[in-house]
C-alpha positions in Angstrom: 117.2 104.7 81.2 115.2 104.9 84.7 117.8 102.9 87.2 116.9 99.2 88.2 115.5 98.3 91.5 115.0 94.7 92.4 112.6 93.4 95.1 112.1 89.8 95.9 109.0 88.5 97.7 108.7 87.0 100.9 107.1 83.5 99.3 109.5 83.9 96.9 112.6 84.0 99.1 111.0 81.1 101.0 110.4 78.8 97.5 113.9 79.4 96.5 115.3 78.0 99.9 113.6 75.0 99.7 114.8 74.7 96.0 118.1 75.0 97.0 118.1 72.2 99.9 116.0 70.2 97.7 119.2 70.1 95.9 118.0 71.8 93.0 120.9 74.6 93.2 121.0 74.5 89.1 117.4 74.5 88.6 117.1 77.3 91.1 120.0 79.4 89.2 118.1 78.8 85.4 115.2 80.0 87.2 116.0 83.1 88.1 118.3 83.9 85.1 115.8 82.9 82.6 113.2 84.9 84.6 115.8 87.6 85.1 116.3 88.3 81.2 112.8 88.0 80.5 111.7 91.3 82.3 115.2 92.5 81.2 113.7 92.4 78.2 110.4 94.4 78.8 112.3 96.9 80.8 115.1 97.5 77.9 112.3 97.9 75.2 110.0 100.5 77.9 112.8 102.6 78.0 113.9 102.8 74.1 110.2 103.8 73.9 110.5 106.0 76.9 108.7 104.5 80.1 110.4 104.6 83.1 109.7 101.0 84.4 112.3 100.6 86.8 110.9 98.0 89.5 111.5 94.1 89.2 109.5 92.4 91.3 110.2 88.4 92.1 107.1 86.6 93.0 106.2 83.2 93.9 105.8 82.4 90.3 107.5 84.9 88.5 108.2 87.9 88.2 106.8 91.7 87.0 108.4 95.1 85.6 106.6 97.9 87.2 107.3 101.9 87.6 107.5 104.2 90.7 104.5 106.3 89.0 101.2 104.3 87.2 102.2 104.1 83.5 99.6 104.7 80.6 100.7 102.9 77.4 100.2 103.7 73.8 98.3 100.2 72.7 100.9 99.7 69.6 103.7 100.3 72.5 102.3 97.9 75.2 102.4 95.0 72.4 106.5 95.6 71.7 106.6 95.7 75.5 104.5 92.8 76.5 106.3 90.9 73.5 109.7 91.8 74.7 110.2 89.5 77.6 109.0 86.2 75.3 111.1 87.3 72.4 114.4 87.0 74.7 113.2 83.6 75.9 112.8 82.4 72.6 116.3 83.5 71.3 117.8 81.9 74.5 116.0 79.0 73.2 117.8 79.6 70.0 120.9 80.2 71.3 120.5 76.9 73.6 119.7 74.4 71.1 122.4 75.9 68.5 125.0 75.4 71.5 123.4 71.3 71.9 124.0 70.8 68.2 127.9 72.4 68.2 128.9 71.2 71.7 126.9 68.3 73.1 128.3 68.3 76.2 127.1 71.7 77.4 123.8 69.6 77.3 124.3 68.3 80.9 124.1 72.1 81.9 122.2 74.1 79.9 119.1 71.8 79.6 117.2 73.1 82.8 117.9 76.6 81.9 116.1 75.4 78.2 113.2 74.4 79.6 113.1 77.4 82.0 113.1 79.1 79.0 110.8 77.2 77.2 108.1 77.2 80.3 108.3 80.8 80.8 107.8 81.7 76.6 104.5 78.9 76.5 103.3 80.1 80.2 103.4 84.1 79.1 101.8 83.7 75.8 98.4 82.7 77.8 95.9 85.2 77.3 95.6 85.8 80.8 96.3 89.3 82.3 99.0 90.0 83.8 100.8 87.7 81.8 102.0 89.0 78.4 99.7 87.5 76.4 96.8 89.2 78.2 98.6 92.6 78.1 98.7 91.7 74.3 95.4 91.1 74.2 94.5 94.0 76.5 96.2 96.9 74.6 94.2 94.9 71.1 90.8 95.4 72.6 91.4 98.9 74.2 92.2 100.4 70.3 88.4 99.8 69.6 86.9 99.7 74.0 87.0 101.8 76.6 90.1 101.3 79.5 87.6 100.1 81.6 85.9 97.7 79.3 88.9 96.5 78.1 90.3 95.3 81.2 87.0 93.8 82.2 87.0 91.7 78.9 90.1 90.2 79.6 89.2 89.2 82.9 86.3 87.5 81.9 88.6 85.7 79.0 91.3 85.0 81.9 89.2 83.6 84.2 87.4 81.0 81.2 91.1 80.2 80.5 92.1 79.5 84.1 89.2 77.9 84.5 89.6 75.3 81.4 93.4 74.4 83.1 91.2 73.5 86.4 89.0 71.6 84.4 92.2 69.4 82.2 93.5 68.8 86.6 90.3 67.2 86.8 90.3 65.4 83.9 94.2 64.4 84.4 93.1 63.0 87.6 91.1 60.1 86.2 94.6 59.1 84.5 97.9 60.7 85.1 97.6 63.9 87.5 98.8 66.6 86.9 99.5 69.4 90.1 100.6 71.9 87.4 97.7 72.5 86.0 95.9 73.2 89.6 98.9 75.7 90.7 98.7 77.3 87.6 95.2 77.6 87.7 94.9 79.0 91.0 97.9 81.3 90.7 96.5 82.8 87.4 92.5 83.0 88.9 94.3 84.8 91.6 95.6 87.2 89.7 92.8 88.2 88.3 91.4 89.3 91.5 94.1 92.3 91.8 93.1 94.7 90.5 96.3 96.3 88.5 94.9 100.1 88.4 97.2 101.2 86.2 94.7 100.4 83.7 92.4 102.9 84.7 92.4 106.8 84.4 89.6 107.3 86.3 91.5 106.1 89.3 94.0 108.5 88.9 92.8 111.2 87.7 89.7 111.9 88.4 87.9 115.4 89.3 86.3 113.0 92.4 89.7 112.3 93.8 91.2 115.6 93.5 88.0 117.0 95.3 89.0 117.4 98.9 92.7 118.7 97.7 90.6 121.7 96.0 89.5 122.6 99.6 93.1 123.4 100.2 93.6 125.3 96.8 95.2 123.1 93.4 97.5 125.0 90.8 95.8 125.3 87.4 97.3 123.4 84.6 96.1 124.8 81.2 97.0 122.4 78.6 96.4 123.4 74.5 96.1 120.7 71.9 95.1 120.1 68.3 91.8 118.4 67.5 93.6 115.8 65.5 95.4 114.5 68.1 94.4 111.4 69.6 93.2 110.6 73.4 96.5 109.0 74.2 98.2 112.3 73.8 96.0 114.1 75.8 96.2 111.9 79.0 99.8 111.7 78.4 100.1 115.9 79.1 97.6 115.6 82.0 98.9 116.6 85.6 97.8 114.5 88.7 98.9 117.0 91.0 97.0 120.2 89.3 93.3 120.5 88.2 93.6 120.5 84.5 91.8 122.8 82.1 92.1 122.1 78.2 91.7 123.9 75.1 90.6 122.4 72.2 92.6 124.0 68.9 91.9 123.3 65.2 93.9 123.9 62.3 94.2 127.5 61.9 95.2 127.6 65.8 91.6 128.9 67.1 90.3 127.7 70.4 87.1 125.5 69.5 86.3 124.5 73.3 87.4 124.5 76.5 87.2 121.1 78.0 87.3 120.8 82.3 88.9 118.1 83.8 85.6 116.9 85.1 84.6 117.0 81.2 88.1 115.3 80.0 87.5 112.5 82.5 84.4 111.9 80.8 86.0 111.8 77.3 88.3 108.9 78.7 85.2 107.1 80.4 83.0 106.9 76.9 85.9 106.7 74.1 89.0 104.4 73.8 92.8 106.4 73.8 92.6 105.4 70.2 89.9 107.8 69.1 90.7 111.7 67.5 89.8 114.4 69.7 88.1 115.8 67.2 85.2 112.5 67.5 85.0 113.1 70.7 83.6 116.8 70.8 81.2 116.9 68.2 
């Protein structure tokens, strides 16, 4: 398990000050344990599965797991990820309302770290990337699109989303208004306009951005690997450091081709991770 670093935005520092001489000290301590727990949650599951996600990052409205290195997901793995940090919240929930029913007075003090809990569950299951329900939604479409298409599809379905919260602020105006639903709007339209990069291997790894370093002379990393293996697997044994070469083996172990990394990058450009090697070459 990669070892936990926690770094806490300026903004953020700055809203939780205020909190606290707004007299809100309880408010501000279900906050950040509820949020706490919640990446807690992602970051225990990416490490059963292997990922070394070891930053936690408070923001303004939230917070976000991340890695010293960019991490490439297997789509069924991102799903138990993404799903991680909700699932907690919702047991808290459990756990909250079973302690209401047996001991009523823990009530007066556990009911703003409920509805912590219950904001951050409803507010991560938007299908909005970053949250968790666009990563969901993300590693769903990239099993049958390309990385790059993927992403761009759910930033078009973000920004409709974001967009229809704007448009219920407007609306709410006429009657009741509503400032959430504008804050929320504009912090998850301005998410969308950072571009997370993780999500794409051509940013990485391209033969484009390796192209000057090959002035200076790049170590040759020869990677062999079956036909029936998928995508995934093969980015996963790519080096960014090295120029890669692979070799392309069927079943009785002969070397069918011999792919460059120029010609690899191209593989992950036209076919999603999801696809066999072998339907890639034909």
């Amino acid at each position: 398990m990669a070892k936990l670093k926690i770094k806490f935005h300026p903004v953020f520092i700055i809203f939780i000050i205020l909190l606290i001489f707004s007299k809100n000290l309880l408010s501000v301590v279900s906050y950040l344990l509820c949020v706490f727990l919640h990446e807690m949650g992602h970051y225990f599951v990416a490490g059963f599965l292997g990922y070394k996600l070891n930053k936690i990052n408070f923001l303004p409205f939230g917070a976000s797991l991340s890695g010293s290195e960019n991490v490439f997901y297997k789509p069924s793995h991102e799903i138990l990820i993404s799903i991680a940090g909700p699932f907690v919240n919702f047991i808290l929930l459990i756990i909250c309302l079973s302690l209401f029913w047996c001991f009523p007075v823990s009530y007066c003090f556990l009911l703003d770290f409920f509805y912590a809990n219950l904001i951050t569950l409803l507010f991560n299951f938007l299908p909005v990337y970053p949250l968790d329900g666009g990563r969901v939604l993300l590693a769903l479409i990239k099993r049958k699109k390309t990385i790059d298409k993927a992403y761009k599809q759910v930033k078009i379905i973000g920004f409709i989303v974001s967009l229809l919260l704007f448009v219920l602020f407007v609306i709410s105006s006429f009657f009741k208004i509503n400032f959430t639903l504008a804050t929320t709007s504009i912090f998850l339209i301005a998410g969308l306009f950072f571009e997370d990069k993780s999500c794409y291997y051509v940013t990485n790894y391209s033969f484009i951005n390796k192209s000057k370093k090959l002035k200076a002379g790049l170590e040759t990393n020869i990677i062999s690997i079956s036909s029936e293996a998928n995508l995934y697997s093969l980015l996963r044994k790519l080096n960014k450091f090295k120029f890669n070469v692979v070799n392309i083996i069927d079943q009785r172990g002969k070397i069918i081709k011999n792919l460059s990394e120029q010609e690899v990058n191209n593989l992950f450009i036209k076919y999603p991770l999801t696809f066999y090697i072998k339907d890639t070459i034909k």
